[in-house]
Structure formats: C-alpha cells, structure tokens
C-alpha positions in Angstrom: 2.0 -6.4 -8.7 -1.2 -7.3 -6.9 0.1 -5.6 -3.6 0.9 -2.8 -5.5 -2.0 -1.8 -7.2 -3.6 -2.3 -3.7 -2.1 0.5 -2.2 -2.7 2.6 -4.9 -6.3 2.2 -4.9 -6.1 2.7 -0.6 -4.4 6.4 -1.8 -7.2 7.0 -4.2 -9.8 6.2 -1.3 -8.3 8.1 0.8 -8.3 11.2 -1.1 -11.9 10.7 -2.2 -12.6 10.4 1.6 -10.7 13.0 2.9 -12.2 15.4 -0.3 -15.9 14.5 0.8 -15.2 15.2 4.3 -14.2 18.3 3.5 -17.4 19.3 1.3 -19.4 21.8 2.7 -22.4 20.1 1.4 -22.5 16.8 3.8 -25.4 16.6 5.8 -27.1 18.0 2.4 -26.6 14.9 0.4 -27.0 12.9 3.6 -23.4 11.7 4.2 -22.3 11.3 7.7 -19.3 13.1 8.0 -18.4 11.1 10.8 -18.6 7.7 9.2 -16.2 9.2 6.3 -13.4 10.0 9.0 -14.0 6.4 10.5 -13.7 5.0 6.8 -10.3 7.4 5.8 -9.0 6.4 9.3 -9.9 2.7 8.3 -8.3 3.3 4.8 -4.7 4.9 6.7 -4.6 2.1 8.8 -4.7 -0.5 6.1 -2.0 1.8 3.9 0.4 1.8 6.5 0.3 -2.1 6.8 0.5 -2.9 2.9 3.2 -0.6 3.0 5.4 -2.3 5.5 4.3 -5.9 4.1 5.1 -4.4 0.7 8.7 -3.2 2.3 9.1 -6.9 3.5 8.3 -8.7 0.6 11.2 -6.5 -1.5 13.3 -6.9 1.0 13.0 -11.1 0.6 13.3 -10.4 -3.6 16.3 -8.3 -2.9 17.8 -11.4 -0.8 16.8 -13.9 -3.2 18.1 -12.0 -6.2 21.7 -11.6 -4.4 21.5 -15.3 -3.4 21.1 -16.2 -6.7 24.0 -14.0 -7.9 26.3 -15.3 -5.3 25.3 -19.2 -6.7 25.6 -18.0 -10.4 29.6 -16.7 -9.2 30.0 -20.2 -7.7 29.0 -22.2 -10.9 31.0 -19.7 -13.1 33.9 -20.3 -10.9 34.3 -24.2 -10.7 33.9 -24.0 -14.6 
C-alpha cells in the first residue's frame, strides 16, 4: 500500500514540476528553471525504480498466493 501511494505522489510531482517548468513566468517569481528539470529528472528516475520494485514485490505475492493454493489442494486431498 505504502509503495503505492509512493508512486502516486512521484506522478503528482512530476506534473507539478514539469507544469512550473513550463510557466512563462519563471525567472519572475525567481524559480530556476534549471533546478526544476534536475528535480522532474530526479522524480522520473525514482518512478521508474518504485515501479519495477513494485512489479517485483507482485510478482513474489502472486507466487506466494499460488504456493498456498497448491498446499491448500494437498491438504484437501489427503483428507
């Protein structure tokens, strides 16, 4: 659950990054438009490895959840 809210939130920042980088108004409000590209590359970066850890860690439920079946079919079949 944790790991999924997490990557939600890095989609969020990244859209709120990538929507002040593209305000006309940077150097106005004193944002360094550079700095916000660093920080949306930053935010990518950590995105695509939650993603694949997140990809991982179903992929171990998924295992446990058909080892368990295949133990459940055992005990149902000695009774």
């Amino acid at each position: 659950m944790y790991r999924v809210r997490a990557t939600v939130e890095l989609k969020h920042a990244i859209r709120l990054f990538s929507l002040l980088c593209a305000s006309s108004n940077l150097h106005f409000h004193g944002l360094d438009e550079k700095k916000i590209r660093t920080h949306v590359g930053y935010c990518n970066h950590l995105l695509e490895a939650a993603c694949a850890d997140q990809e991982l860690v179903e992929l171990e439920e998924l295992q446990n959840l058909r080892r368990l079946e295949v133990m459940r079919q055992m005990d149902l079949a000695e009774e």
